[in-house]
N, C-alpha and C positions, 0 to 999 in steps of 0.2 A: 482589432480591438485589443488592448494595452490587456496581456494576461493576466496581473495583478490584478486588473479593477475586477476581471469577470470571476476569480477564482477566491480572492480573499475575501476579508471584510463579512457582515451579519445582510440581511435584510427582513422585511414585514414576512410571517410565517407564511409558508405557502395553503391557503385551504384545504389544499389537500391532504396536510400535514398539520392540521390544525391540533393544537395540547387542548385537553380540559383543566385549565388554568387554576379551577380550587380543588380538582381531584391530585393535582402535580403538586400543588402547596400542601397540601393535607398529607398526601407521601413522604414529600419530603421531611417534611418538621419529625415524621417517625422513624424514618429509615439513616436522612441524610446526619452524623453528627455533627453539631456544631448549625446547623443552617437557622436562622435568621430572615423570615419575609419582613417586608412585601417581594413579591416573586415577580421578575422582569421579564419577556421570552422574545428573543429572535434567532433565526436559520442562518446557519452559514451558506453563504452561496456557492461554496462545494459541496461533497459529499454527495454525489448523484446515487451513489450505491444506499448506502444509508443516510437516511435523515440526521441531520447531525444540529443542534440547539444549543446557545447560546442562552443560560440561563443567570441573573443575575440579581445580587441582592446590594442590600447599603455596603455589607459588609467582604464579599465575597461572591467569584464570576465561577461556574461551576460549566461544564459541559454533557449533554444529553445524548449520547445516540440510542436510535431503535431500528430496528425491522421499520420498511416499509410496509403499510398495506396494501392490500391484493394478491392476484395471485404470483407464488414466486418460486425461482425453480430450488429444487428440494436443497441442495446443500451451500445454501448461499445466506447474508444476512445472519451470519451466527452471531449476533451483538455476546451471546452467553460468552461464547469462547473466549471473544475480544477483552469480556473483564476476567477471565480466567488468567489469560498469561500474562496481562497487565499488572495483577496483583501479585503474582509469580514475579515479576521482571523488577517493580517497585521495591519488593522486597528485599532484594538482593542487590538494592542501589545503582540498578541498572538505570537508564533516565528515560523512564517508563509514569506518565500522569500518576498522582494517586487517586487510586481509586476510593469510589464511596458508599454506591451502595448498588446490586444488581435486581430486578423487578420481572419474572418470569410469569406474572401474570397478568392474560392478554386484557382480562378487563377492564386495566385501571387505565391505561391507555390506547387500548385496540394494538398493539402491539408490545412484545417482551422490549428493556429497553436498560440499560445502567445510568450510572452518573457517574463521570471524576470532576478533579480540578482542571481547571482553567489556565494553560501555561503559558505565562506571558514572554514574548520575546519575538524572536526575527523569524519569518519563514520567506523562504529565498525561490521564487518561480519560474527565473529563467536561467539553466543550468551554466550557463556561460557569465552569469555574478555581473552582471554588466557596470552596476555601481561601486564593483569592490576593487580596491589593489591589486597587481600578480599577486603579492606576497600574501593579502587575502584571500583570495580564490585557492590558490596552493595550501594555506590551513585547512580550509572551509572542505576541499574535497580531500585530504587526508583525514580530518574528522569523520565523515561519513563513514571511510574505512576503517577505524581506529573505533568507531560505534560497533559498528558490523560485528567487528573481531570480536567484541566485549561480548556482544550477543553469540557469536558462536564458539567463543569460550566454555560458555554456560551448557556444564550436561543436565538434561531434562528431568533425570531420575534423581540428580540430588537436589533439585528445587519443586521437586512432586508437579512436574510438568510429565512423569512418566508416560501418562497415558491420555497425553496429549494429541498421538495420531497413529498412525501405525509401523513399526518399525522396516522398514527393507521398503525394497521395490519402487522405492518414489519417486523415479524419473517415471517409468511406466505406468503408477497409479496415475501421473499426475497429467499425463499425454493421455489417458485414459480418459480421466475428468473432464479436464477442458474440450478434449473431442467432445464430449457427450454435452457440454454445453453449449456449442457450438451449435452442433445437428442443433439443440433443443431451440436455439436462438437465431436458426438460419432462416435467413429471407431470399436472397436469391446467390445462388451458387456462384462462388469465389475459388477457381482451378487453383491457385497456390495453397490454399486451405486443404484441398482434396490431397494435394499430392504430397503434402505435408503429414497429414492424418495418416494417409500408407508410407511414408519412410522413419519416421522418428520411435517408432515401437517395434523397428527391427533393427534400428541401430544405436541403440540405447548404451551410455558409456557406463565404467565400472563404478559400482554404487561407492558412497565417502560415507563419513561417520552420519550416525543422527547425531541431530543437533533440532534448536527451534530454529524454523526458517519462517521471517517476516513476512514475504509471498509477495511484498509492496515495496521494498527498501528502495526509496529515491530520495532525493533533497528535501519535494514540496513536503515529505510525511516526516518531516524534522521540524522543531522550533528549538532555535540556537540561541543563546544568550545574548540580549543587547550589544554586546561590543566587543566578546569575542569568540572568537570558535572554538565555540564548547556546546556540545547538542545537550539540551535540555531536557526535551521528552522525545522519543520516537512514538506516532502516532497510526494511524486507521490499521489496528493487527487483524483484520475480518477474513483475510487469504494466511493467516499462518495456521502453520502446522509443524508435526515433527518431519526431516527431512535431512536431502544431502544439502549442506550447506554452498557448495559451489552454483546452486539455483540461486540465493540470493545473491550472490557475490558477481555472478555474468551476468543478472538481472540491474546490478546495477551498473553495469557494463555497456550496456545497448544505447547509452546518449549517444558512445562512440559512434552509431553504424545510422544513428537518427539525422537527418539535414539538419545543418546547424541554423536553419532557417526557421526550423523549428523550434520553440524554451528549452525543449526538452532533449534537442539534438547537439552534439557536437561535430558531426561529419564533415568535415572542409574547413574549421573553424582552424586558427592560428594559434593550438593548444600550448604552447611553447612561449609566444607571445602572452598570452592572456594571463601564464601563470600554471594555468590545468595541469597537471600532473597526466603522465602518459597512462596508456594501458599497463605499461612493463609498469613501468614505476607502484603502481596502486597491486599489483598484483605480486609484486615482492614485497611490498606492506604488509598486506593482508594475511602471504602465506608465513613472514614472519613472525605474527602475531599471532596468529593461530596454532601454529605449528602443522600445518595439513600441506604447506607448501602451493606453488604456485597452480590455477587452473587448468587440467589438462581437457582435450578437449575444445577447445573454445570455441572452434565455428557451430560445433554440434550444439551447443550452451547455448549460442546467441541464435541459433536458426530457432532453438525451442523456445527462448524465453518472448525472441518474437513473436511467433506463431501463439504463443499463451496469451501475452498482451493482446493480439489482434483478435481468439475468444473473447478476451474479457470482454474487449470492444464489439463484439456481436452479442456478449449479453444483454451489453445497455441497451443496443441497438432493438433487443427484441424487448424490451422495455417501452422504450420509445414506443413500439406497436400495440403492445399491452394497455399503454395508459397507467404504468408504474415507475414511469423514468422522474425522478426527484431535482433533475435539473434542466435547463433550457442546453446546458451545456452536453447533455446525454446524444443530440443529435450529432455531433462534430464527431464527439468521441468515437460514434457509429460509424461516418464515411471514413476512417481511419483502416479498416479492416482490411481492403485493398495491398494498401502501401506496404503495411504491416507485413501481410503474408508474403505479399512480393519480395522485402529486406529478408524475412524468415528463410522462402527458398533459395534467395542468393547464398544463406551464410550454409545451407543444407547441401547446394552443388559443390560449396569447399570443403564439405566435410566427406566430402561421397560420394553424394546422391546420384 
């Protein structure tokens, strides 16, 4: 199936996910400035983690996310945060949605939930540009990097993101986390996961600055300008926190080590030809811009950020079991857990292990 059709685009709200339509209008007219009914409502056909709505008026297309409901595991679904460092990031001319208004009580909707704007432009789903230029593809992922950088430019403390997460330790908190969501979302035992969970919190590399770390920086969580490569807003911040910035920066590294068989892989592909920009190449970008210098570390980086991804992918997974998964696309992401951990200990045996 054509990834585009499955992941962009609105569809009819899922039941389960159903708004109460004059309770959401009635909100809005008080909270939202500027809004204008009659109120229009359809789901994006992503967003399996959170529910994410397409709200629309004559005048203006506005975006909804909320917590699912049911039950869910405790540090997940922070819609709060997501308009936290959004309004942070907007502020500061980052290209971050604006935001409009946030709703932390569960009873107007059965779940806490915000609202921004609606940002119209390009989102790009299969990592190898297939419809673009080299010379586009070459902008398009030097932007990426060139965003990144802008984001971890940015120190926490002088935009009152201070006490956005905790300071130190965040490879180890974060091998921490995801283990324990893991266990909390495990269905049948995955050996690369076990042996991952015992070596990565004994070989933990030397902490970098805090900085805000996005927890999701790929392509799809961009919308780029109609015609050229200029990222508009960076989108879904529900995994950030304060951290060592080289987690997003090797997080968005891993298309490299992904089958380019895959959107989302580059592994075999003909990066030279295509236009792609190398590892070295993005990696002297980014530590020039930063000033932090180039990734050290990096099988360690890419074994973790694998093995995190492939968590994520057993939370959905126990989602899907729950009866809390928000997408049809929840199942796929689930059987991915496998591969994942498998790529994760390859990159762990070159680091060490």
């Amino acid at each position: 199936m054509d990834a585009q059709a499955t992941f962009s685009g609105t569809r009819e709200v899922d039941p389960r996910h159903a708004l109460d339509m004059p309770v959401l209008e009635s909100w809005m007219k008080a909270h939202v400035e500027g809004f204008e009914g009659p109120l229009e409502v359809r789901q994006f056909k992503g967003g399996q983690s959170n529910p994410t709505y397409e709200l629309v008026t004559p005048r203006q297309k506005y975006v909804l996310r909320r917590k699912p409901p049911g039950t869910l595991l405790a540090s997940a679904h922070a819609v709060d945060r997501e308009f936290a460092v959004i309004s942070a990031l907007h502020a500061q001319g980052f290209p971050a949605a604006k935001p409009f208004a946030l709703c932390t009580d569960d009873t107007v909707l059965g779940s806490i939930f915000y609202v921004m704007d609606k940002v119209e432009g390009r989102i790009f789903w299969d990592l190898k540009l297939p419809d673009c230029t080299p010379d586009e593809r070459r902008a398009i992922w030097f932007e990426q990097v060139d965003t990144l950088a802008a984001l971890h430019r940015l120190e926490p403390q002088k935009i009152g993101l201070g006490d956005y997460g905790k300071p130190g330790n965040y490879f180890a908190r974060q091998v921490g986390r995801w283990t324990k969501q893991y266990r909390a979302s495990e269905i049948d035992p995955v050996p690369a996961m076990d042996r991952l969970i015992d070596f990565l919190p004994n070989t933990l590399p030397p902490e970098g600055p805090t900085r805000i770390v996005h927890g999701d920086f790929r392509l799809d969580n961009m919308i780029l300008d109609a015609r050229e490569a200029k990222v508009k807003a960076v989108l879904d911040w529900e995994l950030s926190t304060l951290g060592d910035p080289m987690a997003d920066f090797s997080y968005l590294l891993i298309a490299y080590a992904i089958p380019a068989s895959l959107r989302n892989g580059l592994l075999g592909a003909d990066i030279k030809t295509l236009g792609i920009p190398s590892i070295e190449e993005l990696a002297e970008r980014y530590g020039a811009q930063t000033g932090f210098g180039a990734p050290q570390n990096l099988d360690w980086l890419l074994a973790y950020n694998l093995f995190r991804l492939a968590a994520i992918c057993q939370g959905i997974g126990g989602r899907v079991r729950d009866g809390t998964a928000a997408s049809d696309h929840a199942k796929a992401m689930a059987a991915q857990v496998g591969p994942l951990s498998d790529a994760a200990w390859a990159y762990a045996l070159k680091a060490g292990a």
